[in-house]
C-alpha positions in Angstrom: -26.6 -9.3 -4.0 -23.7 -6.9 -3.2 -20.3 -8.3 -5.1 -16.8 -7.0 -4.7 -14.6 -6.7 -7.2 -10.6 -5.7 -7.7 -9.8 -3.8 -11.1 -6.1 -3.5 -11.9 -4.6 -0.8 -13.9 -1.0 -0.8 -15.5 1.5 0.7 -13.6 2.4 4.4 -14.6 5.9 6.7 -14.4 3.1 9.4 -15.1 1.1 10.8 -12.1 -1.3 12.4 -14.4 -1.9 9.9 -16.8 -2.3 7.1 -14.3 -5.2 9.8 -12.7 -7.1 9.5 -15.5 -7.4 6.0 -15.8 -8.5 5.4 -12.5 -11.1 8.4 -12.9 -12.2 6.6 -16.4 -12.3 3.2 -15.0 -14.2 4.6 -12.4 -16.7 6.4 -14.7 -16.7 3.2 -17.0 -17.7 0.9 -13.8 -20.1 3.6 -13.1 -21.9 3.7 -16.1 -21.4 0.1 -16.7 -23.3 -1.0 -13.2 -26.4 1.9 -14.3 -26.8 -0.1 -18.0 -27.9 -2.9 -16.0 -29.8 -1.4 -13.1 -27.2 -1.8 -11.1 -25.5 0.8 -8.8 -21.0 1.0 -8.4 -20.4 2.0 -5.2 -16.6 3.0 -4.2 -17.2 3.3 -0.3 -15.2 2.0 2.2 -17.8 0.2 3.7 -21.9 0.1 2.4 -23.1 -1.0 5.7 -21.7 -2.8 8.5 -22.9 -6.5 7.7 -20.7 -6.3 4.1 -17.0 -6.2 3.4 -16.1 -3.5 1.6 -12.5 -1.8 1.0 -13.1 1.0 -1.2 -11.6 2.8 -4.0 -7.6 2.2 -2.5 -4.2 2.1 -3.8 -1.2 -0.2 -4.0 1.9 1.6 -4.2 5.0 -0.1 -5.8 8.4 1.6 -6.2 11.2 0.0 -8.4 14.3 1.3 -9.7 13.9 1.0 -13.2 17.3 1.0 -14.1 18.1 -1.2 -11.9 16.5 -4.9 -12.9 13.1 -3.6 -11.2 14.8 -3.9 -8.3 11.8 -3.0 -5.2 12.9 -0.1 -4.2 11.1 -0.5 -0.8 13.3 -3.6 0.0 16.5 -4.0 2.0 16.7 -7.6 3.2 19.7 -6.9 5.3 18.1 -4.4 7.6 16.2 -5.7 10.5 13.1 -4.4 9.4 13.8 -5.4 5.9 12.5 -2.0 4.8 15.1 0.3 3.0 15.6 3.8 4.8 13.9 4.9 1.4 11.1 2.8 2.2 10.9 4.5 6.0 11.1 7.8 4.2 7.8 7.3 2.4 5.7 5.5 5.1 6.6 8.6 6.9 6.3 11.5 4.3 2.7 9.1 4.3 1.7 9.5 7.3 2.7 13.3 8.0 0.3 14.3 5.2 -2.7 11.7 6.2 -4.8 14.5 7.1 -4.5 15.6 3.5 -4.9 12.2 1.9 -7.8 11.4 3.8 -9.7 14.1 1.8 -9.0 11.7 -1.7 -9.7 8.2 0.3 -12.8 9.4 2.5 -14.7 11.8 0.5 -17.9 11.9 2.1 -19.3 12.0 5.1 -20.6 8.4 4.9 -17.3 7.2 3.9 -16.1 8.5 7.0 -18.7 7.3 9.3 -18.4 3.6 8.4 -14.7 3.5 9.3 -15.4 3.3 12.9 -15.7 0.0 15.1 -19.6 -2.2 14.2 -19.5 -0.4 10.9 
C-alpha cells in the first residue's frame, strides 16, 4: 500500500552541508525501504491514481541578526512580499529551466507532471 511521508531536515547557513543530508537521508530511506522489501520512490507522481509530491524543498530566509526576522516578509506592502522576496521568486523562475534538471530528473518524473497523471 503506497504511503507518503514528509522528512524534515534542520535548517543550514551551509549549501554544502545541508546537500549532504538530504543525499544521506535519501540514501538512508533508500536502503531503509529495501531492508524490508520495500521500494522509496522520490517521484513526483508514481502513477496517476496516487498523490505524490516528490523530493521538494521549502525555502525560508531570515535575517539572523535580526530576531529571525522572515526575510521574505513586508506586511506593509500590498503584496506583503518584501522587494527581497520579489527578487528571489524572480531570480527562481529565470533559472527554472536549470532547476528543473535537480526536481525532474528523469524522464518519468517528467511525464507524470502533466494533466490525468
Amino acid at each position: 500500500m503506497p504511503e507518503e511521508m514528509e522528512l524534515m531536515l534542520n535548517y543550514s547557513n551551509n549549501v554544502l552541508l545541508l546537500s549532504d543530508d538530504v543525499l544521506f537521508a535519501r540514501e538512508t530511506v533508500a536502503a531503509s525501504a529495501k531492508q524490508y522489501g520495500m521500494k522509496a520512490l522520490f517521484l513526483p507522481k508514481t502513477s496517476g491514481t496516487q498523490a505524490g509530491n516528490g523530493l521538494h524543498l521549502h525555502f525560508s530566509f531570515h535575517n539572523l541578526f535580526c530576531d529571525q526576522v522572515n526575510s521574505f516578509s513586508d506586511p506593509t506592502r500590498l503584496t506583503g512580499i518584501s522587494s527581497r522576496g520579489e527578487l528571489f521568486v524572480e531570480g527562481i523562475s529565470n533559472h527554472l529551466p536549470s532547476l528543473l534538471s535537480f526536481s525532474l530528473p528523469t524522464v518519468n518524473s517528467v511525464r507524470c507532471m502533466g494533466p490525468g497523471c
